[in-house]
C-alpha positions, -999 to +999 in steps of 0.1 A: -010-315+460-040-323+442-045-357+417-035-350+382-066-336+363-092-336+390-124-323+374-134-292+391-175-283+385-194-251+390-182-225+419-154-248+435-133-245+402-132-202+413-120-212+447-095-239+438-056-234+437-034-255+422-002-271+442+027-275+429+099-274+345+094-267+317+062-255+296+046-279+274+047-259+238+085-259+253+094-296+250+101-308+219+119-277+206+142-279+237+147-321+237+153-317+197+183-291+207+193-319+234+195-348+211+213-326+187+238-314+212+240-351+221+245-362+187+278-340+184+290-353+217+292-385+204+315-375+171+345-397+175+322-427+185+295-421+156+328-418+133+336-458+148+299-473+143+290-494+117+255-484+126+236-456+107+219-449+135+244-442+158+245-476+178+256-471+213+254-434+215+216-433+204+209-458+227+224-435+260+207-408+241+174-425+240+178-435+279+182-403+288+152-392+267+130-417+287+144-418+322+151-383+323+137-355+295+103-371+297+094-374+335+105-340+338+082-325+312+054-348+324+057-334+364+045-306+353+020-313+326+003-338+351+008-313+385+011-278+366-013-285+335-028-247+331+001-233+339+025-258+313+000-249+286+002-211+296-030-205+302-042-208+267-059-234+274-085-249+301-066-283+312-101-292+327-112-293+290-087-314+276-091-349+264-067-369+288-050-379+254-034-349+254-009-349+287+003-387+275+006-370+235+028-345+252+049-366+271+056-388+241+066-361+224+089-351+248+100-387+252+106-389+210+120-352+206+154-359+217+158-390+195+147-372+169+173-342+171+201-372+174+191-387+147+190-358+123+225-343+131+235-382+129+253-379+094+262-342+103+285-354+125+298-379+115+311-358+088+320-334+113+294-306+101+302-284+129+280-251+112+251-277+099+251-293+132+248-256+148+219-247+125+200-279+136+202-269+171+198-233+170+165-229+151+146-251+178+163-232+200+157-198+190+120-202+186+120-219+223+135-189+232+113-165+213+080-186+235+096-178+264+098-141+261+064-137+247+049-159+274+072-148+305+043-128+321+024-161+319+048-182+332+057-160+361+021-164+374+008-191+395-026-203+391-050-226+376-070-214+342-103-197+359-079-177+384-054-164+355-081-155+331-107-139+360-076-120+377-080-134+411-061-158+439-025-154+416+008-159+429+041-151+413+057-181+405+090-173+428+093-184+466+057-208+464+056-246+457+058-240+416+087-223+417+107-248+442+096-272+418+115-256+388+146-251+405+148-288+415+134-303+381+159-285+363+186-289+384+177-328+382+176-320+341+207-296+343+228-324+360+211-350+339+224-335+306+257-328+317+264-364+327+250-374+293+268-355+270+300-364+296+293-402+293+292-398+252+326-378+251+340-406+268+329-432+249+339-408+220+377-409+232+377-445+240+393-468+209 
């Protein structure tokens, strides 16, 4: 596996391949859906707090956001960077600004979606609370199936743009990677939004 943003020069960046998810563009439309699905979760607990922020649930919300949602994005946006960008862009050209921006945004996206269905559920807004989730939702959807023929490929930038020494993404090191990142996410969520029925029920 090479280092995270090694700077490749000249010839060696044609015969480089990178080692071994979720795209970057991806991130904060799906951790805005989580935090809003996390926000309803936590109805009958929200209904309790005296908090308008949601007291204990935002704070399992926001844990989840940082020890989970965000080192999952950033695995791939430090070890998969051309490909988490979908090969619109050069990762060898970016400022190293960017990778941290993204995984902030990751880390804040979640919040964020909590804390705007917040009074929606609280109120118990089922349709409003739908709506929130479903537009970030939908468009993360609509990326995916404009971009699947990207994200199927794996490569680094000068390979995927000069058609040479690509992979398909299914049976190498990138796509062993997804299936245990979001199994780690899949598992991750479920426990979550478990953990904030439960302290939903609880008096």
């Amino acid at each position: 596996m090479r280092p995270p943003f090694r700077h490749i020069s000249g010839s060696a960046a044609h015969k480089t391949w990178e080692g071994s998810g979720v795209p970057a563009p991806l991130t904060p439309l799906l951790g805005f859906a989580l935090g809003v699905a996390c926000a309803w979760a936590a109805v009958g607990d929200l209904g309790r707090s005296t908090s308008g922020l949601g007291g204990r649930a935002l704070l399992v919300t926001m844990a989840y956001a940082l020890l989970v949602f965000a080192p999952v994005a950033g695995y791939f946006v430090a070890f998969e960077p051309d490909w988490s960008f979908a090969y619109f862009v050069d990762s060898e050209r970016l400022p190293a600004a960017v990778p941290i921006a993204v995984v902030l945004l990751a880390a804040a996206s979640v919040p964020a979606g909590f804390l705007a269905a917040v009074a929606d559920a609280r109120a118990h807004r089922l349709g409003r609370v739908l709506r929130k989730a479903a537009v970030p939702a939908l468009f993360a959807t609509i990326f995916l199936l404009a971009t699947f023929s990207r994200l199927s490929v794996h490569a680094n930038y000068a390979q995927f743009h000069g058609d040479f020494g690509t992979r398909g993404v299914a049976g190498g090191p990138l796509g062993y990677a997804l299936i245990w990142m979001l199994g780690v996410l899949a598992a991750a969520t479920a426990w979550t939004l478990r953990a904030l029925q439960r302290m939903s029920r609880k008096s």
